[in-house]
N, CA, C and O of each residue as an XYZ file, in Angstrom:
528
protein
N     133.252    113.278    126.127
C     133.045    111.901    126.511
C     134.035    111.036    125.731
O     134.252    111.276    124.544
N     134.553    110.179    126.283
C     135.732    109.437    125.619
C     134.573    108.225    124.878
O     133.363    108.044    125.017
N     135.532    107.623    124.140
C     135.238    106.120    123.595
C     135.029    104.957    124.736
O     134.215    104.033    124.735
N     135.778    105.217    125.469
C     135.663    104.323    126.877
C     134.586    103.982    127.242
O     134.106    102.852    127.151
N     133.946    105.244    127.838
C     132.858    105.264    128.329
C     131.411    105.185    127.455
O     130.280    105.222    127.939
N     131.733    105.080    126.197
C     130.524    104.567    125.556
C     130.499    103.223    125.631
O     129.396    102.677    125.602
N     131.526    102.536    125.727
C     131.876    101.263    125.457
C     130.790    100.019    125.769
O     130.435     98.995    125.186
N     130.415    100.821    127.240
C     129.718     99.579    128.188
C     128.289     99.742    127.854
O     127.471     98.860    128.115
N     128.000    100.761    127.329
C     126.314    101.008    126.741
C     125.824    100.131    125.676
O     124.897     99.321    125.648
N     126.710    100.512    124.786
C     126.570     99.733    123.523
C     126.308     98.040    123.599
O     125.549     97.463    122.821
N     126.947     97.473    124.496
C     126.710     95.957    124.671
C     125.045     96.158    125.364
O     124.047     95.660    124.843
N     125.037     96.787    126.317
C     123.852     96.817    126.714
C     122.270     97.250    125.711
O     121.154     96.812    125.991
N     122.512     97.977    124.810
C     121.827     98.470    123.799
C     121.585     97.480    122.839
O     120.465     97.108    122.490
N     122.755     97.020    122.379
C     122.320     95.664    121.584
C     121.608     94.472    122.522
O     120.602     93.940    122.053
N     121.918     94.195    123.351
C     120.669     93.235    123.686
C     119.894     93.509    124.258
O     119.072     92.615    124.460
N     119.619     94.877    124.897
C     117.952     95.058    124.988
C     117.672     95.082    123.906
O     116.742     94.277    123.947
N     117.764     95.513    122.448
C     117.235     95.531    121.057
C     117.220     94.169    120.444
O     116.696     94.055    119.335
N     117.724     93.140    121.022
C     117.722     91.842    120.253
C     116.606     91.102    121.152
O     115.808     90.310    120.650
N     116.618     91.430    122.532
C     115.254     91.023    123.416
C     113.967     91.607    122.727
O     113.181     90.888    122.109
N     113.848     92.653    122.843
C     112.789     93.267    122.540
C     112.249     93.077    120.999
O     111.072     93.075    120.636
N     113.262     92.939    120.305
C     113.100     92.599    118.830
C     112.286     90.862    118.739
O     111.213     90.531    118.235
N     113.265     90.102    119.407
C     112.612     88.977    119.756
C     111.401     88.535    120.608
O     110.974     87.380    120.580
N     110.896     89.472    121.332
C     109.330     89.151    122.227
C     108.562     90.078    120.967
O     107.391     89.736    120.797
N     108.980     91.051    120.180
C     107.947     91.174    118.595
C     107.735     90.515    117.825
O     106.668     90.292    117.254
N     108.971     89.989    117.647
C     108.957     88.759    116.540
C     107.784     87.764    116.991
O     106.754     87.449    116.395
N     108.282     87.374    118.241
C     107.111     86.217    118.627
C     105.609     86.520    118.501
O     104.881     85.600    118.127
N     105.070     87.734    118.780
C     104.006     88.559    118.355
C     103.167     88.330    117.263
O     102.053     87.828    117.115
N     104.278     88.999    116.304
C     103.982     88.967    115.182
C     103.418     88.223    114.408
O     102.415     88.341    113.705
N     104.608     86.913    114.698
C     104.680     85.819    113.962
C     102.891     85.122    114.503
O     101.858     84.889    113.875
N     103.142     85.045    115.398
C     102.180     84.452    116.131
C     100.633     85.171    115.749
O      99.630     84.458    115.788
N     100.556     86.305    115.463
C      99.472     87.305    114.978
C      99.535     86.964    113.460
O      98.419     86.846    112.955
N     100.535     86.788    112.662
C     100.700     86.340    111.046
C     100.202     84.966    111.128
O      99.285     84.765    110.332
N     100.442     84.223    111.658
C     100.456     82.527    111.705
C      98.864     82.642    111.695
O      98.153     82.008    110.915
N      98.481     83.365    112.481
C      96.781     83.516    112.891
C      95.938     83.605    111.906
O      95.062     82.786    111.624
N      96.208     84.689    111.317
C      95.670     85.128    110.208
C      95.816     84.479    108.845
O      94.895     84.094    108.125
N      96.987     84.425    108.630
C      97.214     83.020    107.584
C      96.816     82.018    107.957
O      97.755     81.269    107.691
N      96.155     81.498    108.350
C      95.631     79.990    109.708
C      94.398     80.234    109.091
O      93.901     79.362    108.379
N      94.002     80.999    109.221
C      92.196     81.665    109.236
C      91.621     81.544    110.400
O      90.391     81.578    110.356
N      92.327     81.353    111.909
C      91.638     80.982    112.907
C      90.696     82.075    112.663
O      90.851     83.175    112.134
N      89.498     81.392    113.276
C      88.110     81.290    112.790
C      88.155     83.254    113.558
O      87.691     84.098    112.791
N      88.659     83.741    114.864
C      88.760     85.195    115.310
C      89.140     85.656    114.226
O      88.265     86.238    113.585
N      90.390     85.595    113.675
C      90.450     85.981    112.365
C      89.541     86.482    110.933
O      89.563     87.423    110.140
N      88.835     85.364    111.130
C      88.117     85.593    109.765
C      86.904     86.451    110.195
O      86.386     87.199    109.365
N      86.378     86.364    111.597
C      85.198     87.430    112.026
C      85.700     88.855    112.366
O      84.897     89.748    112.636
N      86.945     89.043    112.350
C      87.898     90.449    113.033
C      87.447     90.938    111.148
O      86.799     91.898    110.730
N      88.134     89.784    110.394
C      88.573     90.691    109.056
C      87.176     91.043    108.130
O      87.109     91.843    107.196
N      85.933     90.069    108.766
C      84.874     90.139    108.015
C      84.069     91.578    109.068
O      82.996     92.033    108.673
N      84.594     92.032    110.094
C      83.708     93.508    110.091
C      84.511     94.289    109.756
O      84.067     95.434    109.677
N      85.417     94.181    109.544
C      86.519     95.440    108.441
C      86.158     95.933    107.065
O      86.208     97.086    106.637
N      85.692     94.558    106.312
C      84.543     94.925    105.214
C      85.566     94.775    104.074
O      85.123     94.517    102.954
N      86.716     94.893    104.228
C      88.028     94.381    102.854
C      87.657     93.291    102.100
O      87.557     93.437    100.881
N      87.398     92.037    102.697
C      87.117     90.983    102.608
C      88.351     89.970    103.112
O      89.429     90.410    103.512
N      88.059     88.690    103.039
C      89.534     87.856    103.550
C      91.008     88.040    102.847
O      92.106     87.959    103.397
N      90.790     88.237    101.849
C      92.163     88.361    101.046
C      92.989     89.610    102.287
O      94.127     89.557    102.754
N      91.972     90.573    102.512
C      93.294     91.691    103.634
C      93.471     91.061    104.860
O      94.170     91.717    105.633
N      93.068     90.013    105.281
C      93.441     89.110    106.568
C      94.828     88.765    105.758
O      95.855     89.392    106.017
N      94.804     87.903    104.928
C      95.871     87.327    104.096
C      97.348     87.976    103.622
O      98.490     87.520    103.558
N      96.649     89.460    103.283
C      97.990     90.739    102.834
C      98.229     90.775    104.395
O      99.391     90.407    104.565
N      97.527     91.110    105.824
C      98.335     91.383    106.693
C      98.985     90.126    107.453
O      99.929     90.197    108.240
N      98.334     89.016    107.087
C      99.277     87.713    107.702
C     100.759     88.017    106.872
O     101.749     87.635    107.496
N     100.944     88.469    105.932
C     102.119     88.251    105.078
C     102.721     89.148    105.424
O     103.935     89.063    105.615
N     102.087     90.174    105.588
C     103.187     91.843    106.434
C     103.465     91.514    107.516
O     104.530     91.991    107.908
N     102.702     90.571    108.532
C     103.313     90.446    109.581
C     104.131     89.304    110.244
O     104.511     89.111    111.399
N     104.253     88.640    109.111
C     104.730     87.360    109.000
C     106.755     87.763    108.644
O     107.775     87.335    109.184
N     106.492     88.864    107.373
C     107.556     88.693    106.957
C     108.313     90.276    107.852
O     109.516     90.538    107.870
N     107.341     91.009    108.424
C     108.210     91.959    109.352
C     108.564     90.679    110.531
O     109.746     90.370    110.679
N     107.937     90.264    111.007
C     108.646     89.760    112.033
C     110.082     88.660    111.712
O     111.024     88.385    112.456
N     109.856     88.321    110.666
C     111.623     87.435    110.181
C     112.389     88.558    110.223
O     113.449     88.465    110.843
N     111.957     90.182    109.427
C     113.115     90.842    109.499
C     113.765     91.408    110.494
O     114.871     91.928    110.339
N     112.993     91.352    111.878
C     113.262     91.900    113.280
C     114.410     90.908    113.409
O     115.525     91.429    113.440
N     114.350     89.405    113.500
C     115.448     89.013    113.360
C     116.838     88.568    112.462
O     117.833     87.914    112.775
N     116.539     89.052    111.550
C     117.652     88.891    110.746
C     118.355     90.329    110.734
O     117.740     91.352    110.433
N     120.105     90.296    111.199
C     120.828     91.380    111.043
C     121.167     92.094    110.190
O     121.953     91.890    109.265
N     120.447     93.189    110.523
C     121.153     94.090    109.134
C     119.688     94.784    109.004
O     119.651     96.006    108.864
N     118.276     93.908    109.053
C     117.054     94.280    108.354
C     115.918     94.651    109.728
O     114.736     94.882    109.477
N     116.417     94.668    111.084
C     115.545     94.497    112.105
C     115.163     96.271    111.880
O     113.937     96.384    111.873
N     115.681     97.292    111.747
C     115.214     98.232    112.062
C     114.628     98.498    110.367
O     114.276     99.676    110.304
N     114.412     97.767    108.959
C     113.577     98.041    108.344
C     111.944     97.341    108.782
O     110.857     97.896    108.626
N     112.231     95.853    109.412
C     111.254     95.284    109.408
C     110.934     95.883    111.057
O     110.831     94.854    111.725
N     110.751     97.006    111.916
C     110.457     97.680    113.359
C     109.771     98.470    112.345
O     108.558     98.283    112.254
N     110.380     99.420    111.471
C     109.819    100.389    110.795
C     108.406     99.865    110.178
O     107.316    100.379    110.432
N     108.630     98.702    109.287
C     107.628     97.831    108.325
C     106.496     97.915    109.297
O     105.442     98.492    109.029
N     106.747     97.316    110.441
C     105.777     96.730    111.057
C     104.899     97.934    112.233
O     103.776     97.792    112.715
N     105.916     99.136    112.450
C     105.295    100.424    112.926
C     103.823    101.249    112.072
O     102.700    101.667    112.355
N     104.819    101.109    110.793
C     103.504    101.706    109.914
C     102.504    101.020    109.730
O     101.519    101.557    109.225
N     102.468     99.139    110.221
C     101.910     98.469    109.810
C      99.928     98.521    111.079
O      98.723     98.284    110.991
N     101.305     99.152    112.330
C     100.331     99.220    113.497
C      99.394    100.488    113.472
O      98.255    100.593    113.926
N     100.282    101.559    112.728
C      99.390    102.757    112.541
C      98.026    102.442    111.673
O      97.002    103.035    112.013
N      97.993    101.784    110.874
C      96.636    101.047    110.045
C      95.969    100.609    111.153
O      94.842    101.026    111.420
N      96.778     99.494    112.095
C      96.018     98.826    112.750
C      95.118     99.541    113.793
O      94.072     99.125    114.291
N      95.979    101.097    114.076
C      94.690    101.759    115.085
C      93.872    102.265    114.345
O      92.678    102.255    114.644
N      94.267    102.749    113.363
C      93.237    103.457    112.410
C      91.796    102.373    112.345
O      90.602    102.595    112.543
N      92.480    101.258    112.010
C      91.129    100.656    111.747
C      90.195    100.355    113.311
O      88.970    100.416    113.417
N      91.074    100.064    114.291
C      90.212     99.883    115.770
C      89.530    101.259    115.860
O      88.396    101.033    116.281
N      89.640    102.166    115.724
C      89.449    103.661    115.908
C      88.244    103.772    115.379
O      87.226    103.747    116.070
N      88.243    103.990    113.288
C      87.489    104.064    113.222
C      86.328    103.034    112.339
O      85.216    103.323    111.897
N      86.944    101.994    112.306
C      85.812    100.870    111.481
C      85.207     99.743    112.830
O      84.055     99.364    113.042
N      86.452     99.434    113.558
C      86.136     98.312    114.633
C      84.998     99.001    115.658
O      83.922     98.619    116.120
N      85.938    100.417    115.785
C      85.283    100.810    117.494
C      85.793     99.914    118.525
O      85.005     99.619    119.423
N      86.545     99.605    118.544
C      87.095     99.113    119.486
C      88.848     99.509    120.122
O      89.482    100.209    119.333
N      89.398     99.224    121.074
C      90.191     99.351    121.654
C      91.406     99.804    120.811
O      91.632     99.010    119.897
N      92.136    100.713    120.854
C      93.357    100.678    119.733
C      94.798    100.220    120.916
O      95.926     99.998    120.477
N      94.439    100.150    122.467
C      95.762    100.031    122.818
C      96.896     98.785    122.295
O      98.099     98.994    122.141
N      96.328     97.694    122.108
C      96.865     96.713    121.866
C      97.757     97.351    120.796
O      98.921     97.276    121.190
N      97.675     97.968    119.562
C      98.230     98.139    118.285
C      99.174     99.689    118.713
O     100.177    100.087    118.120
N      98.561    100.288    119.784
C      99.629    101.413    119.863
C     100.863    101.012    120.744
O     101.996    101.378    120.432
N     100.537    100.025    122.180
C     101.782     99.303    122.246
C     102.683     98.911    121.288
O     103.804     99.419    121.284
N     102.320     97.959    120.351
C     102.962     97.331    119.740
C     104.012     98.380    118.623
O     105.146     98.180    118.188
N     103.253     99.286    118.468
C     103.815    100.396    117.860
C     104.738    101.034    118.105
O     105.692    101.259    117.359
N     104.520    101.511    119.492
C     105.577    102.059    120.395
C     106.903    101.404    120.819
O     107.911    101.973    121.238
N     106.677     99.984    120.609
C     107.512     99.262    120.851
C     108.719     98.958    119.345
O     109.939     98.957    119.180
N     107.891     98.805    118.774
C     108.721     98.820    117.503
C     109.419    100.816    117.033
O     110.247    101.234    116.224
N     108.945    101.170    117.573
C     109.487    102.854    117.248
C     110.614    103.116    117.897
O     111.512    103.841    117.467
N     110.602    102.158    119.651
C     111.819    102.071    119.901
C     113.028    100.779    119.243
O     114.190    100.760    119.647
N     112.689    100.138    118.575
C     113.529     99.499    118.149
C     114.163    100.030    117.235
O     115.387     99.904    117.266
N     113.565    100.759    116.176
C     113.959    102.023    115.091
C     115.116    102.725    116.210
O     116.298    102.825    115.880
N     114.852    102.972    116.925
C     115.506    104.372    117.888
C     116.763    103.494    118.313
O     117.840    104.074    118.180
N     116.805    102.228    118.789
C     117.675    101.397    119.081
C     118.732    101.551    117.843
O     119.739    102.220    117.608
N     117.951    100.570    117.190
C     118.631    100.990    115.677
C     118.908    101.357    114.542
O     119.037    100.875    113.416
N     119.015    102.847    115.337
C     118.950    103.912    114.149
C     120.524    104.052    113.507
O     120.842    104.512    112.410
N     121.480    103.441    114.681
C     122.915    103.267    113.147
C     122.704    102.423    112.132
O     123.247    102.653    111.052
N     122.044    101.525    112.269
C     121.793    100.242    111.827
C     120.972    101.121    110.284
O     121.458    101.428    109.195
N     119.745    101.274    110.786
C     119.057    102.404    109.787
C     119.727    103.554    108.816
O     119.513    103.708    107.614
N     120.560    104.286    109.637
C     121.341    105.215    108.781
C     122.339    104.530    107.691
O     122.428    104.763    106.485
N     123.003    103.682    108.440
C     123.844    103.010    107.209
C     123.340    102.481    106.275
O     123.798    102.609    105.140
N     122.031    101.599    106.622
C     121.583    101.330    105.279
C     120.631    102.133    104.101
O     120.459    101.871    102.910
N     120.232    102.938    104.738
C     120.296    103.996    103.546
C     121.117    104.976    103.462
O     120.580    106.081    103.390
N     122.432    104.942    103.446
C     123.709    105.147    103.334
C     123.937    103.963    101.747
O     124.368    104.372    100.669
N     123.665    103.017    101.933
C     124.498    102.457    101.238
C     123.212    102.590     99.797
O     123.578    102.812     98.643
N     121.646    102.391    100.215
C     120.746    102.547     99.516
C     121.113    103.806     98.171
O     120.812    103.816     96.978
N     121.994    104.916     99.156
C     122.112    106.349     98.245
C     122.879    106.299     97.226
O     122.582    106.832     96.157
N     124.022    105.617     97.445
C     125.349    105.150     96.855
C     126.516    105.408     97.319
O     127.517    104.971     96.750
């Protein structure tokens, strides 16, 4: 395969990954804003979890600050990653404390796993540079 013919993918790859990065971000943010908010769903979601409010608070801040890193270059495929592992909790807990639905959190998961996959040069280089 020549260089040529990669050529025209790559434009296309980066902005499905900057779309998709950006309808998470909005997510996120919007799911962080919530929770840091205390809208009142909030505080009854986090009070049958049994943590108490302060883990509404740790995940407004995980999901607050994965979603800035989806858009900032350079950090979107740490903060896809951040926020993947962040969703695996989140079924865990629908699964087994809520009883309730886990699709919402495995979408969101899946979606960010492809953004990893999007940008996985992005990923390799920087722990490339992490190694020395």
């Amino acid at each position: 395969m020549s260089v040529t013919s990669i050529q025209p993918v790559r434009p296309t790859r980066r902005v499905g990954a900057w779309t998709l990065q950006g309808i998470l971000a909005a997510a996120f943010l919007a799911a962080g804003f919530a929770k840091l908010a205390g809208v009142p769903f909030m505080v009854d979601l986090f009070a049958q979890i049994g943590l108490g409010q302060w883990f509404r608070v740790v995940t407004g801040v995980v999901e607050v600050a994965g979603a800035v890193a989806l858009l900032v270059p350079g950090l979107a495929s740490i903060g896809a990653l951040w926020l993947g592992f962040t969703m695996v909790g989140a079924v865990a807990t629908h699964l087994f404390v809520l009883h309730t639905s886990p699709v919402p959190a495995i979408v969101l998961g899946l979606l960010n796993t492809l953004v990893v996959y999007l940008r996985r040069d992005e990923l390799v280089a920087l722990l490339q540079r992490v190694k020395g």
